[in-house]
C-alpha positions as CSV (number, residue, x, y, z in Angstrom):
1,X,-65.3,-0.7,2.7
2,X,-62.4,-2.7,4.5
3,X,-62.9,-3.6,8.4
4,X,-61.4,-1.4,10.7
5,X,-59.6,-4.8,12.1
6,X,-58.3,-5.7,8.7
7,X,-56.8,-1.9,8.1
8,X,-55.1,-2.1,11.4
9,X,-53.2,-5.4,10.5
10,X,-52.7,-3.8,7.0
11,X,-51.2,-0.9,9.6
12,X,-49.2,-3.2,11.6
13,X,-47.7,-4.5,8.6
14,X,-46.4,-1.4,7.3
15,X,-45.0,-0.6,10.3
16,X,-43.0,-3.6,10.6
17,X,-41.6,-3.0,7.0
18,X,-40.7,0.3,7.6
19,X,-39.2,-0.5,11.0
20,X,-37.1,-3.5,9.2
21,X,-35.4,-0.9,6.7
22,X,-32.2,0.6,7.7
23,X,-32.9,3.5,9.0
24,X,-31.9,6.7,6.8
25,X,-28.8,8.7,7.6
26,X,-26.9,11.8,6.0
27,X,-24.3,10.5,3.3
28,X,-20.8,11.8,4.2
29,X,-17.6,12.3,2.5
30,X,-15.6,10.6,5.7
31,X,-16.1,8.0,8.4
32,X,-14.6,8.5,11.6
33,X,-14.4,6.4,14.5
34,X,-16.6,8.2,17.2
35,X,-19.1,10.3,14.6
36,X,-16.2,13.6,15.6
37,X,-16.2,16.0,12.4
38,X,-13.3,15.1,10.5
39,X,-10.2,17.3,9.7
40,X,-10.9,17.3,6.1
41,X,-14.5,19.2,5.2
42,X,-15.6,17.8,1.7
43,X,-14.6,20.3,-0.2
44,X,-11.0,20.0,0.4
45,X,-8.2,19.8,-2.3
46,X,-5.6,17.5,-1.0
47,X,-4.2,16.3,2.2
48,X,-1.7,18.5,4.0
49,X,1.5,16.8,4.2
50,X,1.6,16.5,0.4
51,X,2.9,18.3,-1.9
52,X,0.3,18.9,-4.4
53,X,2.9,20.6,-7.3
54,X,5.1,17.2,-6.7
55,X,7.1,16.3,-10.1
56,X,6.2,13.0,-11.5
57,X,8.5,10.9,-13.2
58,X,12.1,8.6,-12.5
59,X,12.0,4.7,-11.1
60,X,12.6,4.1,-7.4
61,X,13.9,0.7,-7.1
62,X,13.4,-1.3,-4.2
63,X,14.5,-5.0,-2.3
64,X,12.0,-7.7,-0.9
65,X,13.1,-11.0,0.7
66,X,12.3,-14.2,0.4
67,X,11.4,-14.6,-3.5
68,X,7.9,-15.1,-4.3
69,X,5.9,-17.4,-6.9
70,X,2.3,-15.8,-6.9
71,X,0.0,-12.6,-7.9
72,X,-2.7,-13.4,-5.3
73,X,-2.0,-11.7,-1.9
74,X,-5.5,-12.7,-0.7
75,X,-5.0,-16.5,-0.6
76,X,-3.2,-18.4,1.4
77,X,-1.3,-20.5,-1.6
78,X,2.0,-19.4,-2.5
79,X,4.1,-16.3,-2.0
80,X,2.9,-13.2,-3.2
81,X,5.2,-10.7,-4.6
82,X,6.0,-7.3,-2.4
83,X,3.8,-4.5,-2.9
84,X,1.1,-6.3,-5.4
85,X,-2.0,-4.6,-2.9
86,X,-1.1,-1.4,-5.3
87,X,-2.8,-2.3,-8.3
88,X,-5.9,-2.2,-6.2
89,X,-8.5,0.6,-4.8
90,X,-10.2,0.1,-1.9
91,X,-13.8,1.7,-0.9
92,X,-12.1,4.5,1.1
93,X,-8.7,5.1,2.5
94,X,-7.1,6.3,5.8
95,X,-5.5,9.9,6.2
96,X,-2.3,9.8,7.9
97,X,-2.6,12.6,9.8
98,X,-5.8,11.8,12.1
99,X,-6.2,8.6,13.8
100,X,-8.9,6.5,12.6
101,X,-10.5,8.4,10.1
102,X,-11.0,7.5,6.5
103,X,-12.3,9.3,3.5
104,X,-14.3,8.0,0.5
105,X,-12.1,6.7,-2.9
106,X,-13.8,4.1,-4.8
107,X,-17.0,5.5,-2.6
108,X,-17.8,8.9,-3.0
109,X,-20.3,8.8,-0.2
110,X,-20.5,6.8,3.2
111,X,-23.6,6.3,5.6
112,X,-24.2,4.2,8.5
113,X,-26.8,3.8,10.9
114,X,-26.3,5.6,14.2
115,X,-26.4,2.7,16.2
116,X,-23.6,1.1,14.1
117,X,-26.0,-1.9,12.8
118,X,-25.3,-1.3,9.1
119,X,-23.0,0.6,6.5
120,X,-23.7,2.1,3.2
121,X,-21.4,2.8,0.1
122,X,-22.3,5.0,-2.5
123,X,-20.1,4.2,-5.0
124,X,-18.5,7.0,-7.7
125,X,-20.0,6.7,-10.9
126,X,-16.3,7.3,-12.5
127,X,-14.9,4.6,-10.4
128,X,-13.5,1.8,-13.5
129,X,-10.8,-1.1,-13.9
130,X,-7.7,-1.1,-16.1
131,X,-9.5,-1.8,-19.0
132,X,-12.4,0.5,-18.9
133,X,-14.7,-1.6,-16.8
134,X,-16.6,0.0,-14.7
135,X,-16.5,-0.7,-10.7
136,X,-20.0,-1.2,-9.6
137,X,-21.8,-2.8,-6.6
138,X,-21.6,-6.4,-7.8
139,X,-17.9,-6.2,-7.8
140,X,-18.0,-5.2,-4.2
141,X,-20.3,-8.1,-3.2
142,X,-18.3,-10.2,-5.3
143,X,-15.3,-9.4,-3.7
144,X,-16.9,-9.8,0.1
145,X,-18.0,-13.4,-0.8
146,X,-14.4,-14.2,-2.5
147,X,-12.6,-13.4,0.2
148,X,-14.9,-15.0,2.6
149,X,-15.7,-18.1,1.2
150,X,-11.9,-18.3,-0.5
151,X,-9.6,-16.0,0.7
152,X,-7.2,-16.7,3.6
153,X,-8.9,-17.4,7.0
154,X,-7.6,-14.3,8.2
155,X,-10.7,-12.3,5.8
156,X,-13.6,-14.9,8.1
157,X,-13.1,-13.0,11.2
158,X,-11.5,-9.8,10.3
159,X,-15.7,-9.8,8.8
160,X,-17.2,-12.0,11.1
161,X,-19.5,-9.7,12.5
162,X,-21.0,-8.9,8.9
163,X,-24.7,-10.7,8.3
164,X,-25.1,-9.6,4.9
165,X,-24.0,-7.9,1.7
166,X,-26.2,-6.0,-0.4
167,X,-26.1,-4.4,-4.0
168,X,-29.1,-2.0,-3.9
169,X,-28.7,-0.9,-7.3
170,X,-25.3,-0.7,-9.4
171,X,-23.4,2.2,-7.2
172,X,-25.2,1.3,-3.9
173,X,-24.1,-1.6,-1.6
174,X,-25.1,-2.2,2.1
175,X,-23.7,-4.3,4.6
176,X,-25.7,-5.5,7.6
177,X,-23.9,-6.4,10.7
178,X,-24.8,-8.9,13.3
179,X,-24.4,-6.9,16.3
180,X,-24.7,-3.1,16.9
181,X,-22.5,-0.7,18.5
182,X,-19.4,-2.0,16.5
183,X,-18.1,1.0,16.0
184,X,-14.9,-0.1,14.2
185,X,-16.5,-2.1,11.9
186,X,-17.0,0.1,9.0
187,X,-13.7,1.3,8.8
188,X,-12.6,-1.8,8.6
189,X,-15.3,-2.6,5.8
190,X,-14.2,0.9,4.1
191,X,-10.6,-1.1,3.7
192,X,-11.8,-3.7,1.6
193,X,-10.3,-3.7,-1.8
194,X,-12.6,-4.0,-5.1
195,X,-12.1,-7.3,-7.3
196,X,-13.2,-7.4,-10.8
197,X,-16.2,-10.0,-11.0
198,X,-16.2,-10.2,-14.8
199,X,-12.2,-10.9,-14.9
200,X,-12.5,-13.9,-12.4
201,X,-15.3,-15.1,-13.8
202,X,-13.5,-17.4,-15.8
203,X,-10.2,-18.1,-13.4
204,X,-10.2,-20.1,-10.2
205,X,-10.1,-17.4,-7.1
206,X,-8.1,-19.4,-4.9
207,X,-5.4,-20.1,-7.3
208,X,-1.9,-18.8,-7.0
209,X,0.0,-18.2,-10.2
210,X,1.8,-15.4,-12.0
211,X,-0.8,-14.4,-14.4
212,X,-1.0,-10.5,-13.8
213,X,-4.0,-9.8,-12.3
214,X,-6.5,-6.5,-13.5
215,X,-6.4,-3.9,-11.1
216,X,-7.8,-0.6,-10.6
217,X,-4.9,1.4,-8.7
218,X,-2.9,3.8,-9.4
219,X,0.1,1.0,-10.5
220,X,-0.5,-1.7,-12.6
221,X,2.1,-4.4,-12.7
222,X,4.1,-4.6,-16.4
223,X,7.1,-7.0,-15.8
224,X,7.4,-10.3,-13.7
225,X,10.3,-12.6,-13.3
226,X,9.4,-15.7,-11.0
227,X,11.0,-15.4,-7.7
228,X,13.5,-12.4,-8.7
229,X,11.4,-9.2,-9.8
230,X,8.0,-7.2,-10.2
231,X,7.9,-4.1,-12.2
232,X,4.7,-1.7,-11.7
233,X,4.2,1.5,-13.7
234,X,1.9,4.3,-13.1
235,X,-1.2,4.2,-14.6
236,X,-0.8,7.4,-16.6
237,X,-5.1,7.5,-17.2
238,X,-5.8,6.3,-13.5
239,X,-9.3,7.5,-12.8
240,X,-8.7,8.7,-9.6
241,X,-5.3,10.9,-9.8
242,X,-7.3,13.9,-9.3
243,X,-9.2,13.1,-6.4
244,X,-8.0,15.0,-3.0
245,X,-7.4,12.3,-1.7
246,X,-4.4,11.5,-4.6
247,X,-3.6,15.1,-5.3
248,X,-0.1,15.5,-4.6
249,X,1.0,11.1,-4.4
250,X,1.8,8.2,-6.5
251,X,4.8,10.2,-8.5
252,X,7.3,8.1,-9.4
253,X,6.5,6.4,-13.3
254,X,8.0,2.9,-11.9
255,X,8.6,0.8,-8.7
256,X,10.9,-2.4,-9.0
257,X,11.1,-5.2,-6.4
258,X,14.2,-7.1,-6.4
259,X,14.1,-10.4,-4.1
260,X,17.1,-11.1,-2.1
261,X,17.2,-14.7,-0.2
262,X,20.1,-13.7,2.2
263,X,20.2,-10.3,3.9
264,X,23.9,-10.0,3.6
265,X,24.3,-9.8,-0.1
266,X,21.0,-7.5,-0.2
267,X,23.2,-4.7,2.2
268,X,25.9,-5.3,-0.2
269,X,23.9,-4.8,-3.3
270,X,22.6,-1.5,-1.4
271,X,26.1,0.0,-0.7
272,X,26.9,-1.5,-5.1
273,X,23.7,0.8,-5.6
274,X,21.8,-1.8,-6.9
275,X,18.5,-0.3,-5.3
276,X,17.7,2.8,-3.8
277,X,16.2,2.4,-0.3
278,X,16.0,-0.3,2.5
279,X,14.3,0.1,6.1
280,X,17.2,-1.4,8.7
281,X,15.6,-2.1,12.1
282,X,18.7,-3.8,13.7
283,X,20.9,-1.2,15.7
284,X,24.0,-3.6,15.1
285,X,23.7,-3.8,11.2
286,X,23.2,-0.3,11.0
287,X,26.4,0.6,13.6
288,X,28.8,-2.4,11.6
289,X,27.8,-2.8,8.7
290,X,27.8,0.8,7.1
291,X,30.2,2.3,9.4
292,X,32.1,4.7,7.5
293,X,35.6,3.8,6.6
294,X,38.3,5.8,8.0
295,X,41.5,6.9,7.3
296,X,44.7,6.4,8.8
297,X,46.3,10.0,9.9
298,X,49.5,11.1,11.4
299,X,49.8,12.3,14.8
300,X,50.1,16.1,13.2
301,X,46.9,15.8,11.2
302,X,44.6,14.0,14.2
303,X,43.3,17.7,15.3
304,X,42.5,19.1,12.0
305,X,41.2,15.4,10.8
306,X,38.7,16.0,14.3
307,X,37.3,19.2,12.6
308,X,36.4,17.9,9.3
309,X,35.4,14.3,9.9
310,X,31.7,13.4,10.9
311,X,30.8,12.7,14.5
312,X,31.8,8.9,15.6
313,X,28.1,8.1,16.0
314,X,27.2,9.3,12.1
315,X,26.5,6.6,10.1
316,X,24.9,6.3,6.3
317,X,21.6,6.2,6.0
318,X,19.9,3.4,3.9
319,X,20.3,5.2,0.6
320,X,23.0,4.9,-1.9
321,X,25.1,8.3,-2.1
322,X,25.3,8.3,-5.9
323,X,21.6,7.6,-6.9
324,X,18.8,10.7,-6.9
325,X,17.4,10.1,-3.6
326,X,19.1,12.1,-1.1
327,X,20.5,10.7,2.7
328,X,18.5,12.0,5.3
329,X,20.5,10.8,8.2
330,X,22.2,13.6,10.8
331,X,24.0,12.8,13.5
332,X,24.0,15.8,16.6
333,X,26.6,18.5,16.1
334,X,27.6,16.7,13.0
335,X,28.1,17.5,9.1
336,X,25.0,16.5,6.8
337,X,26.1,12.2,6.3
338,X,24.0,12.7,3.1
339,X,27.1,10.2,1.4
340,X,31.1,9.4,1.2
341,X,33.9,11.3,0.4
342,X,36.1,10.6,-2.3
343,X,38.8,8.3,-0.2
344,X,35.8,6.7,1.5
345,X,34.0,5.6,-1.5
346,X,37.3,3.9,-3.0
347,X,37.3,1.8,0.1
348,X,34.2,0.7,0.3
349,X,34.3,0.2,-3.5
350,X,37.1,-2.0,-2.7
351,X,34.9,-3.8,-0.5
352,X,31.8,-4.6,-2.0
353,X,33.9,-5.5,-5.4
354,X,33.6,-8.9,-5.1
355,X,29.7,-9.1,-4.3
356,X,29.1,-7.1,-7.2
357,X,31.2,-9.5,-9.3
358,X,28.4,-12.3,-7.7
359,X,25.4,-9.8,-8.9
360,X,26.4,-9.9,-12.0
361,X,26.7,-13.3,-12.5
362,X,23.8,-14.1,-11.1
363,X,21.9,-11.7,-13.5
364,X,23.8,-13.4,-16.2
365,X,22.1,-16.7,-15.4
366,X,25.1,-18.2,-13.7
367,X,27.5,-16.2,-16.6
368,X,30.3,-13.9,-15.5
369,X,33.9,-13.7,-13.2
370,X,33.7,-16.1,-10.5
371,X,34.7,-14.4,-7.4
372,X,38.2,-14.0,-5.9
């Protein structure tokens, strides 16, 4: 029979072990950032400011600045090109109509200790790459220590606070943290994209090329020209388009990128129609440079010309009148400015003639009219 003094070390022993674990806590479908219930219980069917019946289909075209010469926006070499995070899924992703809260994608299931000293992921067993790979808890850890140990310096303290990573079995990872009562932390940690390990196990990770990379999202990218344009197309089999969380989203079949060096000729290729939508931040470009071209009127025709024409302060929204996207812009007391009348568009035709002339030589390699 073992001594009473030996069973209570062998006691002691276990009770350190046990007390070491992380302790156990109800999986949930959603983290938020002060343990509230969120919005969404986990049986919902989408979010609410989609449109779940949304038609899919059509190509919305798009501008960037700057050029670019890489694939890699999580290295500090090169340029990457605009929008490339898409071909991606992260762990979970953030609803946009509640603050801080985030509900599970590549993880169907989310725990964390209730003193904040840990997170787990349990990932979905669904989850897989654009070629059929499946997502697993190795590609998580191998992503955490790319990103860490290569990525841009940004990724060491945005996950500073992290201790360890831990693949408990193929769709279980945990993440201890070096403090408690970081609250934040594991939404930030729920943002973390997932990397395929067995792609990059033959490429150098902290080198910027063009070489498209495999993703997971629901856009994969199909076309590159260096410095000029990225094509991505939907994913027609992605594995999560029916998830709540994607009901309703992703619908167009393409997004192109053009990259403009000079913001000048990009307005001008907006008004040629070149591209569909542009975000204009400056109150002078928007009030000068797409003020609406008027007409000259007689004395006899001022008052009627007062009732039909837009208000002074109208101006066209960032969308080109003639492509499928409708203007959105309405200025008070005003008609809808959703595009140009007939007399308007010749003169800004007129206008922008020349700069398309310049588009289309430059498309042409240097080929076409020279301008006027």
């Amino acid at each position: 029979m073992m001594p009473s003094n030996r069973l209570r070390k062998l006691a002691g022993s276990l009770l350190l072990a046990c007390l070491s674990l992380p302790a156990l806590a109800a999986p949930q479908h959603a983290l938020t950032l002060y343990d509230e219930a969120p919005k969404y219980p986990a049986n919902f069917k989408h979010f609410d400011y989609v449109n779940p019946d949304a038609p899919k289909g059509g190509t919305f075209r798009q501008s960037s600045f700057g050029g670019f010469d890489s694939l890699n926006p999580f290295i500090n070499k090169g340029v990457p090109a605009e929008n490339v995070g898409a071909i991606y899924d992260t762990l979970m992703r953030q609803s946009l109509d509640e603050p801080f809260t985030e509900y599970g994608l590549v993880a169907g299931k989310i725990e964390k200790a209730p003193d904040n000293s840990w997170v787990r992921f349990y990932l979905r067993p669904e989850a897989r790459f654009h070629d059929g790979h499946p997502m697993r808890a190795d590609d998580v850890v191998f992503t955490f220590d790319a990103l860490m140990k290569q990525g841009a310096p940004l990724y060491r303290q945005y996950y500073a606070d992290v201790a360890e990573v831990v693949a408990e079995d193929p769709l279980r990872v945990l993440f201890k943290f070096k403090h408690k009562n970081n609250r934040e932390l594991p939404l930030i940690l729920g943002q973390l994209p997932v990397l395929p390990k067995h792609w990059y196990e033959n490429r150098d990770f902290n080198r910027g090329n063009l070489e498209i990379p495999l993703g997971s999202g629901p856009y994969k990218i199909t076309e590159v020209k260096a410095g000029r344009s990225v094509r991505y197309e939907r994913v027609k089999d992605y594995w999560a388009k029916d998830l709540p969380i994607n009901r309703g989203q992703f619908n167009f079949d393409a997004m192109t990128f053009d990259s403009y060096r000079d913001t000048a000729v990009a307005l001008e290729a907006l008004k040629a129609g070149a591209f569909d939508y542009a975000l204009e931040i400056s109150a002078k470009k928007l009030g000068h440079g797409l003020q609406r071209t008027r007409r000259t009127r007689r004395p006899a025709d001022q008052g009627r010309a007062a009732q039909r024409q837009p208000h002074r302060h109208a101006r066209l929204h960032l969308q080109h009148p003639q492509t499928g996207i409708p203007g959105r812009a309405r200025a008070r007391g005003a008609e809808p400015a959703a595009g140009l009348r007939m007399d308007q568009q010749a003169a800004v035709q007129r206008r922008i003639h020349p700069y398309r002339q310049l588009l289309r030589k430059l498309r042409n390699g240097g080929q076409g009219p020279a301008l006027p």
